[in-house]
C-alpha positions in Angstrom: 0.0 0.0 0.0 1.0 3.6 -0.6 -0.2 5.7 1.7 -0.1 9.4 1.6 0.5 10.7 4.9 -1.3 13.7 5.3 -5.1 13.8 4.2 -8.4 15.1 5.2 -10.1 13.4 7.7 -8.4 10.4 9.2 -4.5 11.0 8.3 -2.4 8.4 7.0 -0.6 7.4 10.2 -3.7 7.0 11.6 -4.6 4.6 8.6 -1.8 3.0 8.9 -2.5 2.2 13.0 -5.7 0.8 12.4 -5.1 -1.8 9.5 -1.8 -3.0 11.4 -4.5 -4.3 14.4 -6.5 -6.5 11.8 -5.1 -10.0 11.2 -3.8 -9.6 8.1 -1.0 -7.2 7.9 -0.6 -5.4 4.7 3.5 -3.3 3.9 3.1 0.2 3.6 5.1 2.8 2.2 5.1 6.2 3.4 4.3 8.9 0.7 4.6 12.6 1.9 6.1 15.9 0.6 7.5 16.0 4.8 11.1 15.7 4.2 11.6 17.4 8.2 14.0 15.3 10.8 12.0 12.9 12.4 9.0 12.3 9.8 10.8 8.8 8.7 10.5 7.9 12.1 7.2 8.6 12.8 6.1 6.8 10.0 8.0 3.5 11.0 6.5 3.8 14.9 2.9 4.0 13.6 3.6 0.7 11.3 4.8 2.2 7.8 7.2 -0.1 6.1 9.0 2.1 4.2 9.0 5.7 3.4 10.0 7.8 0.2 9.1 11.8 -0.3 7.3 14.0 -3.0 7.9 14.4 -6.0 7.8 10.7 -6.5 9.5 9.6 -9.4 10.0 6.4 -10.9 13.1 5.4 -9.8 11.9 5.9 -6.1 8.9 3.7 -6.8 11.1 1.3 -8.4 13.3 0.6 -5.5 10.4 0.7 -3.1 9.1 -2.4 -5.1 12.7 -4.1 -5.5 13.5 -4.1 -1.6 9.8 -5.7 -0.9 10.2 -8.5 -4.0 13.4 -9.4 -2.6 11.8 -9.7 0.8 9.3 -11.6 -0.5 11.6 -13.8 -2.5 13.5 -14.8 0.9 10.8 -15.3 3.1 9.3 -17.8 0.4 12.7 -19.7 0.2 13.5 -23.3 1.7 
């Protein structure tokens, strides 16, 4: 899941809170234009997998998705 941090409403780290409590548990990656000393963090203490800032381009995306494959290809290893 990509998950824009800041939104109207219910804000992403709250999102990300709530679906972390059902039984299946989904990875997230943080999305926000917050770049500020301690956002990363933040993110990781409410759940978030990963984290990448705005603009998102491409190659972000693209190593997002590489380091959770290759997770993925361990943990279905012998």
């Amino acid at each position: 899941v990509f998950m824009d941090v800041c939104m109207p409403v219910l804000d992403g780290l709250e999102v990300t809170r709530r679906q972390q409590t059902l039984s299946r548990r989904l990875p997230i990656v943080a999305m926000t234009a917050n770049a500020l000393s301690g956002c990363e963090e933040q993110c990781v203490e409410y759940g978030m997998d990963s984290f990448v800032t705005k603009p998102i381009t491409f190659r972000k995306l693209q190593n997002v998705l590489q380091v959770f494959l290759a997770r993925r290809g361990q943990q279905s290893s012998p």
